[in-house]
Every structure is written in structure tokens, then in C-alpha cells.
N, C-alpha and C positions, 0 to 999 in steps of 0.2 A: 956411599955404598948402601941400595937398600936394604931396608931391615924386614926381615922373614914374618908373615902373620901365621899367627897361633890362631890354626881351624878349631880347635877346642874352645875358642871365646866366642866366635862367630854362631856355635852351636848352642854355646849356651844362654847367648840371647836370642835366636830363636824361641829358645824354649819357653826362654820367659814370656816374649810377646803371646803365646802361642798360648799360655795360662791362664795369662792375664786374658785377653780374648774370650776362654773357655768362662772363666771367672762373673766376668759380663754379661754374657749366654745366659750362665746358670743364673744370674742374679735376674736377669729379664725376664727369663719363662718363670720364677719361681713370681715372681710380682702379678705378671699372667693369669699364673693359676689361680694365685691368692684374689686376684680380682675376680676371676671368675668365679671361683667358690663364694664371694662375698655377695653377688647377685644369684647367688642359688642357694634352697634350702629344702632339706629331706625331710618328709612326711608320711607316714605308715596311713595307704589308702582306707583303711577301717574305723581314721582318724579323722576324716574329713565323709560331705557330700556328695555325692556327680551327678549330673541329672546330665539327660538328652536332651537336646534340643528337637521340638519338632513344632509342625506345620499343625494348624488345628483350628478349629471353631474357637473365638475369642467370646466367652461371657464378659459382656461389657456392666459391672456390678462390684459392690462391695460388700461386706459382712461386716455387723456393728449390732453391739448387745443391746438392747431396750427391755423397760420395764411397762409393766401394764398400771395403769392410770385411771381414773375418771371423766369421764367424757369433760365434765362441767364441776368445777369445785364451789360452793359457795361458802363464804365468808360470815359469821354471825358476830356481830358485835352489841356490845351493852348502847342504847338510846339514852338511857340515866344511869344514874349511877347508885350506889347505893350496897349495902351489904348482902349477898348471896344467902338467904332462910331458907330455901330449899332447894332440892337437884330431884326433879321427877325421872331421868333418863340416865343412860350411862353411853360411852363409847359402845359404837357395832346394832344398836337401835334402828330398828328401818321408822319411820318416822311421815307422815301425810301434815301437808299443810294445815298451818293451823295447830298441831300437838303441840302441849306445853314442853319446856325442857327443864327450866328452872327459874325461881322467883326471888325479886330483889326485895328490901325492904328500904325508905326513903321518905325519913321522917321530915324531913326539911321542904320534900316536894309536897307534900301532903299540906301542911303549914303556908307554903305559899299559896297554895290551891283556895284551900279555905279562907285566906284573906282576902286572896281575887275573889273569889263565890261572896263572898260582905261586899267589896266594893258595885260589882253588877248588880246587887240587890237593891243598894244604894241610887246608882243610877237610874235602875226603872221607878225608885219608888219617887226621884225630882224627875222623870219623863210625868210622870202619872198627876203630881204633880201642877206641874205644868202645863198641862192638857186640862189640867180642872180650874187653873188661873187665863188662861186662852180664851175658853169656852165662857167662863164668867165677865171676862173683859167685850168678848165679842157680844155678848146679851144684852150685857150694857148701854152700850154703843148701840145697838138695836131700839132698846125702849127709848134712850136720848132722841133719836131720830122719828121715832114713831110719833115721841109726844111733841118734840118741834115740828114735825108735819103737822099735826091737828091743831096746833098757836097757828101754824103760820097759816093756814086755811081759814081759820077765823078772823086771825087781822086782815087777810085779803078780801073778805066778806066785809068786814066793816071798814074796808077803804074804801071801797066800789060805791056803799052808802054812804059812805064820807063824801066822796065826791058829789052822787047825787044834791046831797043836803047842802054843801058847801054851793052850789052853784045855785040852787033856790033859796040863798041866803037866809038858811034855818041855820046851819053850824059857820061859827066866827072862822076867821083864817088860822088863828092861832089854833083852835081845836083841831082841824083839819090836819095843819102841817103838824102836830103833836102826833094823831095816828098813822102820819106816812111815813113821820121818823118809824115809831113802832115798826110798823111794817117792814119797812127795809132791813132794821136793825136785824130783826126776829129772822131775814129771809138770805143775812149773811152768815149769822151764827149758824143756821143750818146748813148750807153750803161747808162751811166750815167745818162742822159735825163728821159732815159724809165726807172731806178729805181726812180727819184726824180716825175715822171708822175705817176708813180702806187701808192708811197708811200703818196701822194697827195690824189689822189683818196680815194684812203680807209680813210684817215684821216676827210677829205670832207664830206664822207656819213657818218664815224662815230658820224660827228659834225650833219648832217643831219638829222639822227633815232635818238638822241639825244633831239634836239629843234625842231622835231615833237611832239616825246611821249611828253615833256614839253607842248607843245600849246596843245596836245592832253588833256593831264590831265585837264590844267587849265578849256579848255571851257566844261569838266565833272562838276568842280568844278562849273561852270560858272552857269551848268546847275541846279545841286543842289541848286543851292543856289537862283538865279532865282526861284526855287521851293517854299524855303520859304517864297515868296510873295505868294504864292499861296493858304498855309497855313494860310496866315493870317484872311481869308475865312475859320472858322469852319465849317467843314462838318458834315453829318452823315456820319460813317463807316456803318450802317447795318439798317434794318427795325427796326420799330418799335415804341414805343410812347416812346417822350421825358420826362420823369420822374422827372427831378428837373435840373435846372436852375440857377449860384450859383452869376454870374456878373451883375452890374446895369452899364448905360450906363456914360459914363465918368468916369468909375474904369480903375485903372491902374494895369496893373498885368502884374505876371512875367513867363518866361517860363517852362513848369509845373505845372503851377497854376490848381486846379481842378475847374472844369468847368460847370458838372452837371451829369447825368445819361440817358443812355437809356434804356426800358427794354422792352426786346427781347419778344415780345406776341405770340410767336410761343406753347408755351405749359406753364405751370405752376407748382410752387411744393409748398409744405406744408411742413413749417417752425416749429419745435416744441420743447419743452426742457422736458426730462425725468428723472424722480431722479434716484439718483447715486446708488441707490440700484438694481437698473435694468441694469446698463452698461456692465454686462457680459453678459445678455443674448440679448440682442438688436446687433442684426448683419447685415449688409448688406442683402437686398432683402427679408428679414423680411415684411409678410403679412399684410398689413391692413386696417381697413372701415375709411373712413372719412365721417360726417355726415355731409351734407347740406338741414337745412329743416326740408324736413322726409322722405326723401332717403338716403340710405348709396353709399358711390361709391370706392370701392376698389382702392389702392395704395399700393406700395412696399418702404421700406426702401431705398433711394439710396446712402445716404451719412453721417457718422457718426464723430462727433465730438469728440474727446478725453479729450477734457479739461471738468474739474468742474469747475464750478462755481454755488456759492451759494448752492452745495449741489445738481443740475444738469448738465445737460449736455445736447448738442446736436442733433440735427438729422433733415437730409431733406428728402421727402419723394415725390416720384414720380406717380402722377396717374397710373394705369395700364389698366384701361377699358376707359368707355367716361367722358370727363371733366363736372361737373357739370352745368348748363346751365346757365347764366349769373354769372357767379363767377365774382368777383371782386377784385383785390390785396390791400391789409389789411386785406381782410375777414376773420374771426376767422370762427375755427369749430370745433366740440369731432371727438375726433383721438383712435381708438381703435386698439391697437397692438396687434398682435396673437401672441405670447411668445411659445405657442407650442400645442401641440394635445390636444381634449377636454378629459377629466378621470372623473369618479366614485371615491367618495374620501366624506370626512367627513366633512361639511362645518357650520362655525360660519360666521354669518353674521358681517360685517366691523361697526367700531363704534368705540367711545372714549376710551375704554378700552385697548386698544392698545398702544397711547401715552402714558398712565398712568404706564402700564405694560410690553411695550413693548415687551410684547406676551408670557410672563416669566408665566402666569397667569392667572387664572379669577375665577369671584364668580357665584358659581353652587347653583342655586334656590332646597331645598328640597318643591316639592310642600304640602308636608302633614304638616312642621312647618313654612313654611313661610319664613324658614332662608338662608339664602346664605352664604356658606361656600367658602374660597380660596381653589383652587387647582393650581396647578401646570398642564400647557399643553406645548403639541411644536406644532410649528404653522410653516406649508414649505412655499407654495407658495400662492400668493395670488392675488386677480381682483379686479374692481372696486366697486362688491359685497358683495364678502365672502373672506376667509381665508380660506386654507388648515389645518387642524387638522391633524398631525399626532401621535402625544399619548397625553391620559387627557382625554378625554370627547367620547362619545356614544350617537348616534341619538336618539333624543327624549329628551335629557335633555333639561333644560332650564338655560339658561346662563342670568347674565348682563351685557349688551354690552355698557353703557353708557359709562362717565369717572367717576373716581373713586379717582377724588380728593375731595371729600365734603366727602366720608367715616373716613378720617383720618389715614389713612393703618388698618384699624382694621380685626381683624382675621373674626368675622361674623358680616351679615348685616341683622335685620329683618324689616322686611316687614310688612308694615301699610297698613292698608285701602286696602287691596287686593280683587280684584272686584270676584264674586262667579258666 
């Protein structure tokens, strides 16, 4: 016999499925929301940026501080050394070649001087000498030769008669051959003579151009050195104002020692450092304003550094029209560099958002909900203004340029209190 079903149990597992259901529902949308709330985050618009985007003339430039310089710095060092006895000038001194600055004192240089000055005295007095043992050797040698020419002109006279005699047999053979001996003997010693007189000679003078060119050197040497007294008198090599000053007076220093600076007032250049993000395009004779005031006065690039440091880099830069009128060296001023021709191009104004994103990015204001959504842009070239936009964004939107570390990386940003 069948057994009768209880509709009251049937209902009540409806019910249950029917909860449980409900129970999953609620548990899903609540995960939902939770997620969606987790990619969003509220911001009071008075709290952040917005700039517009728009369409515009690109100055293609940067802005970077520079100081003013000396055209030419010159370097003064000690030649000797020696104790510092006087200081005729002080730093800020305009100065012409030639002016004294300060004078050493150099007892030890002096002492050498003076024994070199005895040794050259020395040597002209064995030149002098020399020249008077030469000349008495060569006089010598002259009368030797004089008086064996007149022997030997006489025994050739009385050979000639020899022979006569000898052949009219008035003088014996022996007599005869006794005065030819004479003769020949007398007519080799002379020969002899005038080789031992010439080979004198030349040896004489070779001693002579010898222990000249020596006396000649030394009193060069004599001369130079003489000189570094003269040295010991710091000069100015060139015009201009004395800069810095590095000796007090009863300081002992040595040669080489740096000494101070002069700097050349003939023209001046602006000193500046630029991030390393620009070192390919910053080139020699590279255009640009320097501001003093509220004037600008054009200058060109003249001299570029290659080292980084700290993430820049160098560069001097040379007026090109007239120098600012009382300029001053240390004086800072805004330096704007022409990097290249002005263009028409799509421009975001410059702001936090850039460290944050490093240009990978930015959040696009919908103005009808209020929300700023990420996109994605590429950013080319950029001024001390704007940024170049090259894909991402379209004149007229509205961007946040602040930074965009208080967002939390979140996907969207709405906007509070947005003024109407």
C-alpha cells in the first residue's frame, strides 16, 4: 500500500535551496563590489591638478640655472720656493701685467747662485788663461820656424859652394858629405817643425771652441738662474682682477705651490649643468637666452662636458650679442636652451604625474562622471612647460597632472566636490 507524501517537507526544501541560492547571490555581488571598490578611489577635486589638453606651438627648449664666470681663469703658482716676506696686493685688485703681488725670500737659492757666479768666474779666468798659453805656444813655434828657415837657407848656400869646391877639388869628400849631412838634417827638422806647429795649432783652438762654448754655457746657465731671483717677485702674467689669494705672510712653501687665481675680465661665460637626458641633443653653438632681470640676452653653447655626474652634466656657454650691464661673477640666471625649431604638436602640461609614471601613463578626467580612468600615452620631447604627446590623448581632454602617489596605483579616480 502506498505511503502518502508530506507536501509540508517538499516545501521546506524548496525553501532551503531557494536560500541557499539567495545566500551565493549575496555572497557574489558582495565580492563584486568589494572588487570594484578596490580598483577605485575618492578624491576631493581641490586636492589634486587638471590641466587641458590642447593643440599648440611646441618650444622645443629647456630651462637650467647657470652662474656667471670669467671668460679665462688664470692659475699663478710659486717657480721657487721659499718663505712669503711680503703680500703687496690683496683679493678684488684689478692688476696689468707685470704688477708685483707678493715676494719670496730664499736663502739657499741665493747661496747656490753665488757659488755658480765663483765657478764661471773661475772658468773665464782658465779660458783667459788659456788663450795666453795658446798664443805663447803659437809664437813659439813661429820663431823656431823663422830661425830654422834662415839655418836652413844658409846651409843651402854653403852646399851649392860645397859642391862647387868639391868638384874643383879645393874641399875633400869628407868635408863635402859632413855639410850635406848638415843640410838635410837641418831641412828635416824644419819640415818637422811646421808638422809639430800646425798640429799644435789645431789642437790649441780645438782646446779653444771647447772652453768657450763651456764659459759660453755656464754664464747662460749663470743667466737663468740669476733669473730665479727675479722670480722670487710674483708677478702678474696678464690683466685683470686678482681672484683669490692662497699665502699668509711668514708661510713657507715650496715650488709649485698654488698661489691664487687671476680672472681675465675681458668677456665672461655662463657656467651650467643639464640632465643627462639631454646630452645627445646639447651640441656645440647650440642657441640660447640667458635671463638677467627682465631682459633676456642671447648666448651660444661653446663648450660641452662629457662626464655625468649626479645624473648631469656640463656646459659653458658664451654671450653672442651685448653683455648684461653690471654682471657680476657668481651671479646666477634662467638659461633657456633652443634644442631645436618651434612645431605644432599635442601638449600636456608638466607636473607630478611624470615621476610617478614616468610618462608610461596618465588619468583622463570623463567630465559627465566625474572619474579618471588610466590610459596609457607616449610622451617625445619636452620644455620647461609642456610635454610632447605623441599617442594616448586628444586636445580638449582633461588630464591629472599632479602626482599620483596618494591614489595607491588604483585603476580609477573619482572626483569630489568638483566645482560646477
Amino acid at each position: 500500500m502506498d505511503k502518502p507524501i508530506d507536501l509540508g517537507i517538499k516545501r521546506k526544501q524548496r525553501l532551503i535551496r531557494y536560500a541557499i541560492a539567495g545566500v551565493i547571490a549575496l555572497a557574489v555581488l558582495v565580492y563584486c563590489l568589494r572588487l570594484q571598490m578596490g580598483s577605485r578611489v575618492n578624491i576631493d577635486a581641490d586636492k589634486i591638478t587638471l590641466a587641458k589638453i590642447k593643440q599648440d606651438i611646441f618650444q622645443d627648449e629647456i630651462a637650467v640655472m647657470g652662474s656667471v664666470a670669467p671668460i679665462q681663469t688664470v692659475y699663478l703658482d710659486a717657480t721657487e720656493g721659499g718663505r712669503i716676506e711680503e703680500i703687496f696686493i690683496r683679493e678684488g685688485t684689478k692688476v696689468k701685467p707685470g704688477d708685483p703681488i707678493l715676494r719670496i725670500s730664499n736663502d739657499k737659492l741665493r747661496l747656490e747662485i753665488s757659488s755658480y757666479e765663483t765657478e764661471v768666474a773661475r772658468a773665464v779666468n782658465d779660458l783667459k788663461t788659456l788663450r795666453i798659453t795658446m798664443e805663447n805656444q803659437l809664437y813659439n813655434n813661429q820663431s823656431q820656424l823663422v830661425q830654422y828657415y834662415y839655418d836652413l837657407s844658409k846651409l843651402r848656400r854653403d852646399q851649392t859652394n860645397n859642391e862647387q869646391m868639391y868638384q874643383t877639388k879645393i874641399m875633400s869628400a869628407d868635408d863635402y858629405l859632413v855639410g850635406k849631412e848638415n843640410y838635410e838634417r837641418k831641412q828635416k827638422m824644419y819640415e818637422l817643425l811646421q808638422t809639430k806647429s800646425l798640429q799644435d795649432s789645431n789642437s790649441m783652438t780645438a782646446r779653444m771652441v771647447a772652453s768657450e762654448e763651456t764659459v759660453e754655457s755656464m754664464q747662460k746657465n749663470l743667466a737663468v738662474n740669476r733669473a730665479r731671483l727675479d722670480k722670487l717677485v710674483l708677478r702678474a702674467p696678464v690683466a685683470g682682477e686678482l681672484a683669490t689669494l692662497n699665502p699668509e705672510l711668514g708661510k713657507v712653501i715650496g715650488a709649485g705651490a698654488a698661489i691664487g687665481t687671476i680672472n681675465i675680465l675681458d668677456g665672461y661665460k655662463i657656467e651650467a649643468e643639464v640632465d643627462e637626458h639631454f646630452i645627445a641633443r646639447v651640441k656645440p653653438r647650440l642657441p640660447a637666452f640667458c635671463e638677467f632681470g627682465t631682459r633676456e640676452f642671447p648666448a651660444t653653447v661653446a663648450k660641452i662636458f662629457p662626464e655625468v655626474k649626479d645624473g648631469k652634466f656640463s656646459i659653458h656657454l658664451t654671450f653672442s650679442g651685448p653683455v648684461p650691464p653690471g654682471i657680476r661673477i657668481g651671479q646666477t640666471c634662467r638659461v633657456r636652451l633652443q634644442l631645436g625649431e618651434s612645431q605644432r604638436a599635442v601638449l600636456v602640461p608638466r607636473g607630478g604625474f611624470y615621476a610617478s609614471t614616468g610618462g608610461q601613463w596618465i588619468y583622463v578626467v570623463n567630465p559627465q562622471t566625474h572619474e579618471a580612468v588610466r590610459r596609457n600615452l607616449k610622451i617625445g620631447r619636452q620644455n620647461p612647460g609642456f610635454y610632447e604627446v605623441l599617442e594616448g590623448l586628444e586636445p580638449g581632454e582633461t588630464v591629472i597632472t599632479s602626482g599620483y602617489d596618494v591614489f595607491g596605483n588604483r585603476d580609477t579616480v573619482v572626483l569630489k566636490n568638483v566645482p560646477r
